[in-house]
C-alpha positions in Angstrom: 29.6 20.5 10.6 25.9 21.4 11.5 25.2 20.5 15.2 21.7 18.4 15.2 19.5 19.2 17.5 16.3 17.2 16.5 17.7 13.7 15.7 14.7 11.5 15.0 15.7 9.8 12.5 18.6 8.8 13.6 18.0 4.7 14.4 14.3 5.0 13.5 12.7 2.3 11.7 10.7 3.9 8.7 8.0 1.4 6.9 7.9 1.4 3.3 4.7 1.7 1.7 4.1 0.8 -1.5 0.8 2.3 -2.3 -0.2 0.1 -5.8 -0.4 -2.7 -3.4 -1.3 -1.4 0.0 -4.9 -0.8 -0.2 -7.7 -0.4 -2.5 -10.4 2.7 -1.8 -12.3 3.3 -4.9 -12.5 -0.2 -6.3 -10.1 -0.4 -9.3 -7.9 -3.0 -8.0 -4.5 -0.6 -7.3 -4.0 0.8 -3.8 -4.1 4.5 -3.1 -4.2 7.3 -0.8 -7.6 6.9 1.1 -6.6 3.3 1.2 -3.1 4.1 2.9 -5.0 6.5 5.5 -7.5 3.9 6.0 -4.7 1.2 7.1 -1.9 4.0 9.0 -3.6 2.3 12.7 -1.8 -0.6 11.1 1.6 1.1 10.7 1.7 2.9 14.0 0.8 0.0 15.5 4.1 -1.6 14.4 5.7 1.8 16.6 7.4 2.5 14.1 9.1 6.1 13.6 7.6 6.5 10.5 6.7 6.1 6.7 8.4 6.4 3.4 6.2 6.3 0.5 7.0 5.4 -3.1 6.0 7.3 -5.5 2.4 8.8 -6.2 3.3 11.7 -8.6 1.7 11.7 -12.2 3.1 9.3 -14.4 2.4 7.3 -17.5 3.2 4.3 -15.0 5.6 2.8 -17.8 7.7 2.4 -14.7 5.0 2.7 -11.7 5.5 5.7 -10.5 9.5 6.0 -11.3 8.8 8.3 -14.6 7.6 11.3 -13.2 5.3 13.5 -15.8 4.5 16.0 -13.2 6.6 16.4 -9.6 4.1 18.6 -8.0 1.0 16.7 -8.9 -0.7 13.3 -7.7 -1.5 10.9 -10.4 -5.0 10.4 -10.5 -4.9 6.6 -9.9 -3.6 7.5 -6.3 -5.8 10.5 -5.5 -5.7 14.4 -4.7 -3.7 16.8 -3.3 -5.9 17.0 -1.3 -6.1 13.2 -0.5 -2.6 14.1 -0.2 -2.5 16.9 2.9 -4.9 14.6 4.7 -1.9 12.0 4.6 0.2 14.1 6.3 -1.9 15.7 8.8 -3.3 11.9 10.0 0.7 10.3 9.3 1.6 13.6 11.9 -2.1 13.0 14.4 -0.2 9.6 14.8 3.0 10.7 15.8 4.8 9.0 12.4 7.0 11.3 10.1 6.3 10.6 6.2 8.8 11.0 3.8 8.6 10.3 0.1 10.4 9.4 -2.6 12.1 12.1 -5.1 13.2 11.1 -8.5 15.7 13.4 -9.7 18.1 11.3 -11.9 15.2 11.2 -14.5 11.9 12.1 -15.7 9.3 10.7 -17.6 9.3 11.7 -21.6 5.8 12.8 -21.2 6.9 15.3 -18.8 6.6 19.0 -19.9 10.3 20.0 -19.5 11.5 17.1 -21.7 8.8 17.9 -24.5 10.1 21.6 -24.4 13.6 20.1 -24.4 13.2 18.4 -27.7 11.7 20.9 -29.6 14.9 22.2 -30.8 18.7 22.8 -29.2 18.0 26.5 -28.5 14.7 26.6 -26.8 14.9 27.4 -22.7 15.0 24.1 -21.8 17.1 22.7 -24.7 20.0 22.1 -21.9 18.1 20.1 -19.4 18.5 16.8 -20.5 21.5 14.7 -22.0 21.7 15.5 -25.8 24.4 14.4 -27.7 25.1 14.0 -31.3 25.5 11.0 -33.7 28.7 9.5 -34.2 29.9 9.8 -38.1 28.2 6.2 -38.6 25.0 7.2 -36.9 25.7 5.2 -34.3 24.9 6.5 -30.4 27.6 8.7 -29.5 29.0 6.1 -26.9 28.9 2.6 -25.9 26.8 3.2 -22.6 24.0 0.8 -21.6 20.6 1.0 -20.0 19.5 -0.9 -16.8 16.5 -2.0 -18.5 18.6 -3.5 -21.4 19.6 -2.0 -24.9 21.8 1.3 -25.6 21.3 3.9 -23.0 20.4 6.3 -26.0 17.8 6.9 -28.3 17.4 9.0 -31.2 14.9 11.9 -31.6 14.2 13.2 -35.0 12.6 16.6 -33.7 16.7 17.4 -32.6 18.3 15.3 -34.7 20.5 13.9 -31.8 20.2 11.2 -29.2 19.0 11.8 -25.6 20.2 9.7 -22.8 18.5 7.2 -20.4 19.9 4.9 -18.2 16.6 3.1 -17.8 13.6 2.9 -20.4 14.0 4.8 -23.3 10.7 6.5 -21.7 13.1 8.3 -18.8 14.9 10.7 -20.4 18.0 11.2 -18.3 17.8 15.4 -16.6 21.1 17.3 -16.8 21.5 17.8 -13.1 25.0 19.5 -14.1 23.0 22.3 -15.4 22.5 24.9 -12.6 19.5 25.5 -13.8 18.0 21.9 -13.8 19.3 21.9 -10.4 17.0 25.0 -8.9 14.3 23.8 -11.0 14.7 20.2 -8.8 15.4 22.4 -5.9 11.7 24.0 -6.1 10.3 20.5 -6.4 11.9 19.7 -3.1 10.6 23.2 -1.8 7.1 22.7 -2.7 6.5 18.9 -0.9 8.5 20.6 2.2 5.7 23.2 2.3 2.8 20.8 2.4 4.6 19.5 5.5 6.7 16.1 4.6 9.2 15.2 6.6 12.0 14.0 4.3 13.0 12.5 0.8 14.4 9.2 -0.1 15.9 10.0 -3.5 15.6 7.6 -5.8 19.1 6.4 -7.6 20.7 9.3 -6.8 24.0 8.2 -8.1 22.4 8.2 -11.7 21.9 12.1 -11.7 25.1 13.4 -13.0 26.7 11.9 -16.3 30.4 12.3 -17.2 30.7 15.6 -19.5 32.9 14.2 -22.0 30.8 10.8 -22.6 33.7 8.7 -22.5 33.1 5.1 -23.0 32.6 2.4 -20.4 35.2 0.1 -20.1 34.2 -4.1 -20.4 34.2 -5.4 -17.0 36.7 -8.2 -17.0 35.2 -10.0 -14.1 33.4 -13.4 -14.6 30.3 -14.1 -13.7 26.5 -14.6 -15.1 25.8 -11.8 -17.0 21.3 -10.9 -18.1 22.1 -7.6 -19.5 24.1 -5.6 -21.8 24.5 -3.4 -18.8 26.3 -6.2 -16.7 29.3 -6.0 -19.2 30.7 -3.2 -18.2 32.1 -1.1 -15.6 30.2 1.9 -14.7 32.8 4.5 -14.5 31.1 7.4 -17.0 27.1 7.2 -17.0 26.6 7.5 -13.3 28.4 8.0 -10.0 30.7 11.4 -10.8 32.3 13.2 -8.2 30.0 16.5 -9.0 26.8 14.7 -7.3 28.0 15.8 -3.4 28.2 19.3 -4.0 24.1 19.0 -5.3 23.3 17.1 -2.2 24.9 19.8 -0.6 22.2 22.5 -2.0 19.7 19.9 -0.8 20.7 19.2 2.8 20.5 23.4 3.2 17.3 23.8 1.8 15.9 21.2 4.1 17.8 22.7 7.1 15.9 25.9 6.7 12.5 23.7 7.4 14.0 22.2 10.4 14.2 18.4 11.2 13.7 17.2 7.7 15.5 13.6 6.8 17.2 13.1 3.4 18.4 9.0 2.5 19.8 8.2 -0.8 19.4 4.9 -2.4 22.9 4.1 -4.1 23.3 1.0 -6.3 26.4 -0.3 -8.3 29.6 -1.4 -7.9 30.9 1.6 -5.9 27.7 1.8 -3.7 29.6 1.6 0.3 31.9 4.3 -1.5 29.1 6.4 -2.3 27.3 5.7 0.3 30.6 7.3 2.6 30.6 10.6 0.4 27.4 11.3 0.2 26.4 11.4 3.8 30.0 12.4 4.9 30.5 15.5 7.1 27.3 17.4 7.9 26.3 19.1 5.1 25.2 16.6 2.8 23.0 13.7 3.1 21.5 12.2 6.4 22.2 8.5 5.9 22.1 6.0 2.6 21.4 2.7 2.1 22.7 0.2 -0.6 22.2 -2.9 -1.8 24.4 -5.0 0.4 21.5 -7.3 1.8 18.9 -6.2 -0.8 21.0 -8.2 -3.3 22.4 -11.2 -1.1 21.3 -14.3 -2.2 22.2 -16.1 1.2 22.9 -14.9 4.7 25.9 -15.2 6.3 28.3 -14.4 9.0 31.0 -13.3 6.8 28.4 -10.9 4.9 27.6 -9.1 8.4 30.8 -9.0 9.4 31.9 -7.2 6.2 29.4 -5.0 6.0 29.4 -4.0 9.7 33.0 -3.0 9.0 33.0 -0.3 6.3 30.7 1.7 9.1 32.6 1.8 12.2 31.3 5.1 13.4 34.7 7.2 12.8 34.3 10.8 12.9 33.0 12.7 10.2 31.6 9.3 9.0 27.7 9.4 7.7 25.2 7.0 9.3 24.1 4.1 7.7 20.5 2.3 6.9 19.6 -1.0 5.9 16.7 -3.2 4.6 16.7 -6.6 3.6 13.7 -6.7 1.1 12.1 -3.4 -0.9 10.3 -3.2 -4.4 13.3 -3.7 -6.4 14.2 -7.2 -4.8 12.6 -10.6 -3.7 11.4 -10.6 -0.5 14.4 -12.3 1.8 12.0 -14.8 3.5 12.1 -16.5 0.0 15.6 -15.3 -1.0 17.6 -16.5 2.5 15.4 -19.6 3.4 17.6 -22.1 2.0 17.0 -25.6 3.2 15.0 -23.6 5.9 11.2 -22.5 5.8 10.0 -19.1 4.6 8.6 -18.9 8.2 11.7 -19.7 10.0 13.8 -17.4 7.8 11.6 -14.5 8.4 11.8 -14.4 11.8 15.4 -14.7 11.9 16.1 -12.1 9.1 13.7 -9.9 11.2 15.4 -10.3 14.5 18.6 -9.4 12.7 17.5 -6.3 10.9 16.3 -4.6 14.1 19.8 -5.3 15.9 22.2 -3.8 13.0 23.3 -0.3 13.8 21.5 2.6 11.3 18.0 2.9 10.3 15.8 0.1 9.2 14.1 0.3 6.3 10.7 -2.1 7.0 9.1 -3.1 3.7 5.5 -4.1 3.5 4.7 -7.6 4.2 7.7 -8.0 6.0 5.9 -8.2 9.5 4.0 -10.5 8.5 7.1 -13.0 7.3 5.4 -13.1 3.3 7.1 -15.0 0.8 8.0 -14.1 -2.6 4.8 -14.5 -4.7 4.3 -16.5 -7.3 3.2 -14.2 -10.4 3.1 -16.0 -13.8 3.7 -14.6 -16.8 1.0 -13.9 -18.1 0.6 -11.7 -15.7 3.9 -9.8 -15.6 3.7 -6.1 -15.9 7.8 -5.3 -14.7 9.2 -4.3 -17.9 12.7 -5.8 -16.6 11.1 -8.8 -15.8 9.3 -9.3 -19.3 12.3 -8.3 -21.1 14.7 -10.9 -19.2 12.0 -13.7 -18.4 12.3 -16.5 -17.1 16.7 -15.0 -16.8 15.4 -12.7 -14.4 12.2 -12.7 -12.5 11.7 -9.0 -11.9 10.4 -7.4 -9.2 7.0 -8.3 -9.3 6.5 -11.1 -6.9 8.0 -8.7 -4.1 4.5 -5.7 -5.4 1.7 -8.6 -4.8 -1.3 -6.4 -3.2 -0.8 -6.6 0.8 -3.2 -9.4 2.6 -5.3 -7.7 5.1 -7.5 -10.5 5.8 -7.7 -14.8 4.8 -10.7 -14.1 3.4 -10.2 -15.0 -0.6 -9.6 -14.4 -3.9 -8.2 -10.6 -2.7 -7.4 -10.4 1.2 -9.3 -7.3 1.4 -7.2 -5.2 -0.4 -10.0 -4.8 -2.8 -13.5 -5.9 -4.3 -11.9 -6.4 -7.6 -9.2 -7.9 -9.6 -5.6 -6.4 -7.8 -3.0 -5.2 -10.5 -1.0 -7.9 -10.0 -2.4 -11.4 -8.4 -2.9 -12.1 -4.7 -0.6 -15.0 -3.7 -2.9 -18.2 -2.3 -0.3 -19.1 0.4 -0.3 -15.0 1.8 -3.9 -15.4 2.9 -2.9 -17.3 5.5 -0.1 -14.9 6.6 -2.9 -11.9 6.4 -3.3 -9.5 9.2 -6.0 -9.9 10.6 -5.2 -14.1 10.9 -2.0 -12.7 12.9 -3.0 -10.0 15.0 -3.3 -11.3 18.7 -1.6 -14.6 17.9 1.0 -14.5 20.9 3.3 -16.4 18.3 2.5 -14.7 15.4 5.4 -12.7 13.4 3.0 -10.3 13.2 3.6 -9.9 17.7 7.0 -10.6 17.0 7.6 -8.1 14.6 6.1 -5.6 17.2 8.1 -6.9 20.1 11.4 -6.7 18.6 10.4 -3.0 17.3 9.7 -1.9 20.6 12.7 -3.2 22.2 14.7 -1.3 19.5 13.3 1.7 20.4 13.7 1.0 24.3 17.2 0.4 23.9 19.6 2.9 22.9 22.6 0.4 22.7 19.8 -1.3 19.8 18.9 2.1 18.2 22.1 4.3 18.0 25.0 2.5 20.1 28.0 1.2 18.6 28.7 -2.4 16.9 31.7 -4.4 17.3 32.0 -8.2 15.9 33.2 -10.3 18.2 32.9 -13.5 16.0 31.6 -14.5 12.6 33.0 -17.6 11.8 31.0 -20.3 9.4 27.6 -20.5 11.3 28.3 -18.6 14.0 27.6 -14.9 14.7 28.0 -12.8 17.3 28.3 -8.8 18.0 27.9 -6.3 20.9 25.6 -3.4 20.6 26.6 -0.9 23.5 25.4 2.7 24.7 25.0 4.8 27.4 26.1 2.0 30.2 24.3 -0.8 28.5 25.9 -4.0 26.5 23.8 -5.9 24.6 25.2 -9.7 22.7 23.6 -10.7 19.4 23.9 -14.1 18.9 23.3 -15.7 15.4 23.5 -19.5 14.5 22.8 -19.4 10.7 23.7 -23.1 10.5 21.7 -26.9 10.2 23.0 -27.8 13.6 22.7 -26.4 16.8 25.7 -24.4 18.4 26.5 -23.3 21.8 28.1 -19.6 22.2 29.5 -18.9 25.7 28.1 -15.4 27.3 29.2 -14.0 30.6 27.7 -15.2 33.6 24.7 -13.0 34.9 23.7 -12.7 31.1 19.7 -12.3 30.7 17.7 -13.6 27.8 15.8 -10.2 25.9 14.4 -12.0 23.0 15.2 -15.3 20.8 13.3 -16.5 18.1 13.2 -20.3 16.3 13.5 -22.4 19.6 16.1 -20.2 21.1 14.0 -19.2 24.4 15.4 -21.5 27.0 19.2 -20.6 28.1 21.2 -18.0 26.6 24.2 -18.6 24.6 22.0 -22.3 23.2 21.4 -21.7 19.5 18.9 -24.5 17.8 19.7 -24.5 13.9 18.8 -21.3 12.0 18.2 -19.1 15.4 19.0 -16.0 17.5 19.1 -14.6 20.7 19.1 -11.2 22.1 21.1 -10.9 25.6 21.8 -8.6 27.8 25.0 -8.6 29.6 25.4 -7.9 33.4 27.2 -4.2 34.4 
């Protein structure tokens, strides 16, 4: 095991930028570069450690960003390279690390190495993407499905055989079993680390190796509501194959030869907390990987917590953990958690809780400033899950709404024009500047609770223990270095008392939970800090 000597990222909270919808430079309505620099006061701020940015690469945009046409070029709609190294070097002038997503599951079928690839089957490249041939009928060679809906093959008459894609039939699925494909992904890496980034999150990373054989997926025979062809089966084959560590081993010691760099997988699917375990076991793999364990929660609860805290409890050899409760992918959990209970109220608590789990903390845009799910109708829908499945599934498009910088309407200042996707009404109101200075704002909050993360090594890196999650009630240690910290959770309509020690002190409480601790209105928390 590698002995770390630059940890930074280890209990950092990193915000995630989505740049479509973070700021507007050059007047067409989508957020970019300039815009990002223009608003980074903003994110350090926060005091956070540091950024991760989706993607900016070229891209036909049939999946924003997530079909790459080019890995080592900016799409135009976002900027330069240039725009680009001016990121860095002001993300660095303001002490933040920035790292940025990698897509390597997939490209885009516009990209150069699949249109090589489907020239013929003995060209250079004919072997870097999943090719297989018809079965006697026709018919795709196996019964695997796409996320997005539909088989997860489509046929190509230049080959006369079907390529794979476990998303739009525009993402080709890349043979990372090929050696090859896996240097040429390799040099990608190499190329962002030399213009001075700071780490990868890579993007659905258990997608990028396929079972050789392409056996069939067998039905999942567990109930439940089911949107998609995908959701009928157990993922077994298409994703999620035991060759994927030894990649992210080739990864991990290319970035140790820059120094502190920071790799995080995102793993979705039934086996995610599994995955999550091998990928980032040991010290030659992955730094830490987050799931979908929040992300997809429809309500909190002390059970959930509890659950979850428990498949991480810091044994040896065992990879660190990070968490977010809201990204691009899901609705944003001041919406998704509230409940009988305002978006307000559930904001602050979900916030309080996310900075007092052990791991990193993923802080997605909007978040600090407690914003709802928007309302986007369809009309204008651009998710092509969410057109596909509507009104089934309402995509991910309310949780993309541009970010409100100021009340001042139709656009919040996140641009002169028209956004990409609509500006919700009721986030005017929640907008930066209407927060900033508010002594009571979630905005100040958000900040507060940041900071005494960061102050706190029991918060940042110390271990967790439950010592109760029963029905409404939730309560676990943090401790490190001499210090013992009680979170105290009341995710119940009534209000609870939870004896502490005596000489316990009151660090931080939100939702009417300032006045003694261990007295939990409704739908509050507490941080205290116990006496040595």
């Amino acid at each position: 095991m590698r002995s770390a000597s630059n940890e930074w990222w280890r209990g950092a909270v990193l915000y995630q930028v989505y740049p479509r919808s973070f700021q507007d430079s050059d007047g067409d309505g989508v957020g970019d570069l300039q815009g990002l620099i223009r608003r980074l006061d903003h994110i350090a701020d926060l005091g956070v450690d540091g950024i991760w940015l989706s993607p900016v690469f070229a891209s036909p945009m049939k999946d924003f960003g997530y079909d790459v046409s080019d890995y080592c070029a900016i799409d135009p709609l976002f900027g330069t390279l240039d725009d680009f190294d001016a990121l860095v070097a002001e993300v660095h002038a303001r002490g933040l690390k920035l790292i940025i997503d990698q897509v390597y599951a997939h490209t885009s079928d516009a990209h150069d190495w699949f249109r090589a690839s489907r020239q013929d089957r003995t060209n250079d490249r004919a072997d870097w993407y999943v090719w297989a041939d018809a079965k006697a009928d026709g018919s795709p060679p196996n019964n695997w499905q796409s996320v997005f809906g539909g088989p997860a093959w489509t046929w190509d008459a230049r080959r006369g055989q079907y390529y794979m894609h476990n998303f739009l039939g525009s993402q080709p699925q890349l043979n990372v079993r090929n050696p090859v494909v896996q240097d040429a992904l390799l040099d990608v890496t190499r190329f962002w680390l030399d213009r001075g980034v700071d780490g990868f999150r890579l993007d659905a990373i258990n997608f990028a190796i396929h079972d050789a054989a392409l056996t069939d997926n067998p039905a999942d025979p567990r109930p439940g509501p089911r949107t998609r062809p995908f959701d009928f089966q157990l993922h077994l084959y298409n994703q999620s194959q035991p060759e994927i560590p030894a990649f992210l081993e080739r990864l991990r010691d290319l970035g140790e030869s820059y120094g502190d760099r920071f790799f995080v997988a995102e793993v979705v699917g039934d086996a995610a907390e599994a995955e999550m375990h091998a990928f980032t076991r040991g010290g030659d793999r992955l730094h830490s990987a987050y799931g979908f364990n929040y992300l997809y929660a429809r309500a909190l609860t002390a059970g959930r917590v509890a659950e979850t805290t428990g498949r991480w409890p810091g044994a040896d050899g065992e990879g660190w953990p990070a968490w977010t409760f809201s990204n691009h992918d899901t609705p944003r959990v001041a919406s998704r958690w509230a409940g009988t209970h305002d978006t307000g109220t559930t904001a602050r608590l979900a916030m309080l809780l996310l900075m007092t789990l052990r791991g990193n903390v993923f802080l997605y845009q909007g978040e600090e400033l407690g914003l709802p799910q928007a309302e986007v109708p369809f009309e204008r829908l651009v998710d092509p899950e969410a057109i596909a499945n509507w009104p089934m599934t309402l995509g991910r498009d309310g949780a993309r709404t541009p970010m409100p910088w100021t009340s001042d309407g139709p656009w919040g200042g996140f641009s002169e024009v028209e956004p990409w996707l609509p500006m919700d009404p009721r986030h005017l109101d929640l907008a930066v500047a209407a927060q900033t200075g508010g002594e009571h704002s979630m905005l100040t909050l958000t900040r507060h609770l940041i900071a005494l993360r960061k102050t706190r090594p029991a918060l940042t890196t110390g271990r967790m223990t439950i010592v109760e999650a029963d029905g409404p009630r939730l309560v676990f240690r943090r401790d490190a270095d001499g210090q013992a910290l009680l979170c105290l959770f009341n995710l119940g309509d009534s209000p609870i008392r939870i004896d502490v020690p005596d000489g316990a002190s009151l660090m931080a409480s939100v939702n009417g939970a300032e006045g003694t601790a261990g007295q939990l209105p409704a739908w509050s928390g507490q941080i205290v800090a116990l006496s040595s």
